[in-house]
N, C-alpha and C positions, 0 to 999 in steps of 0.2 A: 462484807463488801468484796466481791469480786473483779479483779484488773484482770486485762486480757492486755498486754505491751508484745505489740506487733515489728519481732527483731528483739536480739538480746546483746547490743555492742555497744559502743561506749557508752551511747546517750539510752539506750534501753536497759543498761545494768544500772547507772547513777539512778534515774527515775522511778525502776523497779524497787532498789532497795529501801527506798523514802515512804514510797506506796507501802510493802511490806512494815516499817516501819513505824506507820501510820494506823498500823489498824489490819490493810486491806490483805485479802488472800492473792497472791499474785500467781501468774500465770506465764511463760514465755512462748510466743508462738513462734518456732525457728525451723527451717527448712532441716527435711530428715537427716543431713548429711554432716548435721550441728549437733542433733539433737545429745547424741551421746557425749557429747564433752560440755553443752550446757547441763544437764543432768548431774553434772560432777560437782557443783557451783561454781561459784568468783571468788577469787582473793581481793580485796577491795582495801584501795587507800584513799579515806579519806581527809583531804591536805587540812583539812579544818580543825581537826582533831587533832591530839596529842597522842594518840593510841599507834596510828603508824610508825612511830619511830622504834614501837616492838616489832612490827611484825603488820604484814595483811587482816583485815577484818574478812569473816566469810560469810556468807549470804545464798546460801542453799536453801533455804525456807522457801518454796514454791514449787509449781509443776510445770512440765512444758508436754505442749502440744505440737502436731508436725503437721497436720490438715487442719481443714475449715469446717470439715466435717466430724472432725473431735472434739470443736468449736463450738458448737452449736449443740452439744448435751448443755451445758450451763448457761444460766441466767447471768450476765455481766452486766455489773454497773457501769463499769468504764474501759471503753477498748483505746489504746495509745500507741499513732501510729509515731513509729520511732527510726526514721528511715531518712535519704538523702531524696533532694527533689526527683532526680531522675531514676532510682527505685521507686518512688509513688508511683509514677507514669509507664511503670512497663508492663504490658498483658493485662488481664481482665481482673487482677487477682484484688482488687478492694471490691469491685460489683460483687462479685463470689463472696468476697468477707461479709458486706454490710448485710447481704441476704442471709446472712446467718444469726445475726448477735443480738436479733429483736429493735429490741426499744434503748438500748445500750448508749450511753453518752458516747459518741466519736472525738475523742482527745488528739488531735494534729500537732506534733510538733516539727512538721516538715515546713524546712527554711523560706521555699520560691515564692517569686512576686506573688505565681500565681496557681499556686498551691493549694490554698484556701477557697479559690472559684472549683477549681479542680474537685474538691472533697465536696462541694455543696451540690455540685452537679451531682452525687450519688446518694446525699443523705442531708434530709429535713435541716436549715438551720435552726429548728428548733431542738435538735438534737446534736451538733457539733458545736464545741469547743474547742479554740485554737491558742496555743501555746507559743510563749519566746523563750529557747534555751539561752538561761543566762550564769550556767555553770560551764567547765573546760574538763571534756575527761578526754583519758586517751587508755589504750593499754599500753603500759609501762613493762622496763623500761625503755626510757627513749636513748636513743645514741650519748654517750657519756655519764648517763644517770646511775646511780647505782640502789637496789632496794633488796630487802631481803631475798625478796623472790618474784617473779613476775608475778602481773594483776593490773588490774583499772584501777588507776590515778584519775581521780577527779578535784578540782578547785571549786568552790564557791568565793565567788569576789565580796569583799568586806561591805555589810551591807545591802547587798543583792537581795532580790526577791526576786522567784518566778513570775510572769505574766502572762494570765489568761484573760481571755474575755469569751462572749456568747449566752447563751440563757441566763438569765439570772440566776435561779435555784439549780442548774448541772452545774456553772461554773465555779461559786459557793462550792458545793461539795466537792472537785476537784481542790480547789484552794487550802481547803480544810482538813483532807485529807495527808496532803503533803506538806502544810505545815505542820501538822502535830507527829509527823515525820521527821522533824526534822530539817525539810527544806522550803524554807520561810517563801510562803507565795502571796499571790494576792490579784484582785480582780481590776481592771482597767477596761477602760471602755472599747476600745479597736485596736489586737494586736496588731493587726495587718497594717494599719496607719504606722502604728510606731516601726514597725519594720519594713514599711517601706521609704522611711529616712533614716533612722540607725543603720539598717542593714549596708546601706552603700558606704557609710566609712569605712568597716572593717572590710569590705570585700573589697575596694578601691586598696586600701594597704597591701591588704594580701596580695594583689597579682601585682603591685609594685614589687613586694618584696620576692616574688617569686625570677619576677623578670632581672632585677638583679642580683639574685642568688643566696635569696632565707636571710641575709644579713641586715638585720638592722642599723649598723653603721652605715653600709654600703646606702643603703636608701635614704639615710641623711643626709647624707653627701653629695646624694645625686637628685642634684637640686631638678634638674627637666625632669625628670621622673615624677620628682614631686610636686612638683607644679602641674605635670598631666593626670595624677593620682587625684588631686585637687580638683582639676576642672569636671574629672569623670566625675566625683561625687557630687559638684554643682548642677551636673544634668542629670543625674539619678534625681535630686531634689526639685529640679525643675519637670521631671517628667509624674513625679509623687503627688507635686500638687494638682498638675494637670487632671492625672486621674482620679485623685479624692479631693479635688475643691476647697482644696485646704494649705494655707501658708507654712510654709516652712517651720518647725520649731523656733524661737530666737535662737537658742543656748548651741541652734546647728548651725544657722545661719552665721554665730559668728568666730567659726573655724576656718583656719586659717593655716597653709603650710606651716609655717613659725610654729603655732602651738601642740601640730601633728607632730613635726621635729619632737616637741618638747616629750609628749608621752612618749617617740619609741625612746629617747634618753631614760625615761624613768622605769619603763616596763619591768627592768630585769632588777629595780630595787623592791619591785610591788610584788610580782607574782614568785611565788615558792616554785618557779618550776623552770628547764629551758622554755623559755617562749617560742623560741626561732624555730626550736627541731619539732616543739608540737604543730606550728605553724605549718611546717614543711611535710612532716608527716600526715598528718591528717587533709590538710586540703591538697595532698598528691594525691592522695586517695576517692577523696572527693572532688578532682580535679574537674570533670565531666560535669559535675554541677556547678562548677564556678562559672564554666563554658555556657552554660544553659542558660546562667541568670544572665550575664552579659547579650546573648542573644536577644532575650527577652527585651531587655533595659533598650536594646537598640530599636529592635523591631516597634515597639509601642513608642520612640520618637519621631521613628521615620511615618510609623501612621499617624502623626499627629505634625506632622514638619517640624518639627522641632531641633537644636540643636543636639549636637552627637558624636561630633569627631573626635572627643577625647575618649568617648568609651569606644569608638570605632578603632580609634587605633590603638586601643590599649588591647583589644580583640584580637588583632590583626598580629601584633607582635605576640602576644602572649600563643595565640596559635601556633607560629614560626619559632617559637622558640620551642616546644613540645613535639614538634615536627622532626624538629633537629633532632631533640633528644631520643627520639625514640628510632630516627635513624640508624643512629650513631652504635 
């Protein structure tokens, strides 16, 4: 079986190595100016394991490619786009891909509301399947952290399972592949439903926490913060059912500031890693995309009349506060 994992960085190295894992022959397709140090392979930690506290796993087993048109000598089962929403969106470069890879299962694990209309405008849904990243990598280490030697840090949460959905028989083989991988998946009926009401909690935290500076204390304590963190994710869920005709989950419905408190209290007894500084690091990085979804969330209430003002001004400061910073 051949993977074609389009990008090779956090979430394209954890995926890749599971794929490989699994059976499949992997592939990285990374712009020429990488090519030479992805070539070299990954140090890889994975938190699940007991083997990290030797030392890096390494994971070289694969080739990379630098065009579309070295792309397309091989027959691929599964191409896996591995990118942030607003890389999906820039220049022509998935029309170019998808004309190349045949009949090839299109694997989406890009996060946006609307990311998934995005991908089908260009390839059959009988041919794409869509993906929830529900593991944490980052390249490590992070500020304070200490490990033998740099590489990707990745977590899977106790219990986790990937989720896909889409054709029956692609998405099976997807599933199957990276379970016997090693990273326990599984098929559900509409990724897109479920991330378009999970996603607003974590992404309603995160620009909390960004607005008052990575701290999870800080953001317990600042109770308006969280009370607007709160209302923004009540209109993400009010604007979710709008567009899919569909009630709220209960178990979301009935989240509440108090018990939001409660998890960032417990986060740092759960997770084997800084939360805060993965928090801060990575979605600085991806900061541009937080910005995108927010637009979106608002744009599809203001077409719909809908309420907004808490994602409106969560907008509004979160811009001003990035304004600053980058004055400064």
């Amino acid at each position: 079986m051949n993977v074609l994992l389009i990008g090779a960085g956090a979430v394209g190295q954890a995926y890749g190595r599971h794929f490989h894992l699994g059976g499949a022959k992997v592939t990285f397709y990374v712009r020429p100016h990488y090519a030479e140090e992805t070539r070299k392979g990954f140090a890889m930690y994975p938190l699940n394991t007991r083997k990290v506290a030797k030392g890096p796993v390494r994971f070289d087993d694969f080739n990379v490619v630098t065009s579309f048109s070295d792309a397309a000598n091989t027959q691929w089962d599964f191409v896996v786009l591995c990118m942030s929403s607003t890389a999906l969106r820039k220049g022509t470069w998935l029309d170019e891909l998808v004309a190349v890879i045949g009949d090839a299962t299109l694997v989406s694990l890009c996060p946006g509301l609307q990311d998934n209309e995005f991908v089908l405008a260009r390839v059959s849904k009988e041919r794409a399947v869509f993906g929830l990243i529900g593991l944490t990598s980052y390249p490590g280490p992070l500020e304070g952290e200490s490990l033998p030697s740099p590489g990707m840090v990745y977590w899977i949460p106790p219990l986790a399972k990937m989720a896909f959905s889409g054709p029956d028989v692609r998405t099976k083989e997807v599933v199957k592949v990276l379970t016997a991988g090693g990273l326990a998946s599984k098929q559900v009926e509409d990724t897109a439903a479920s991330a378009a009401f999970a996603g607003p909690i974590l992404q309603m935290v995160i620009i909390g926490l960004e607005l008052v500076g990575w701290s999870f204390v800080s953001l317990r304590k600042n109770k308006p913060m969280m009370k607007k963190s709160y209302a923004a994710m009540r209109e993400s869920f009010s604007i979710a059912e709008k567009r899919l005709g569909t009630k709220t989950p209960l178990a979301l419905r009935l989240i509440r500031p108090w018990n939001l408190r409660l998890v960032l209290r417990l986060i740092p007894y759960i997770v084997p890693f800084d939360m805060e500084r993965f928090f801060e690091k990575h979605f600085t990085k991806v900061g541009d995309q937080t910005e995108d979804n927010l637009e979106t969330l608002t744009s599809l209430a203001k077409s719909e009349n809908m309420s907004h003002e808490a994602l409106l001004s969560l907008h509004e400061q979160l811009g001003a506060l990035r304004a600053h910073a980058n004055a400064v």
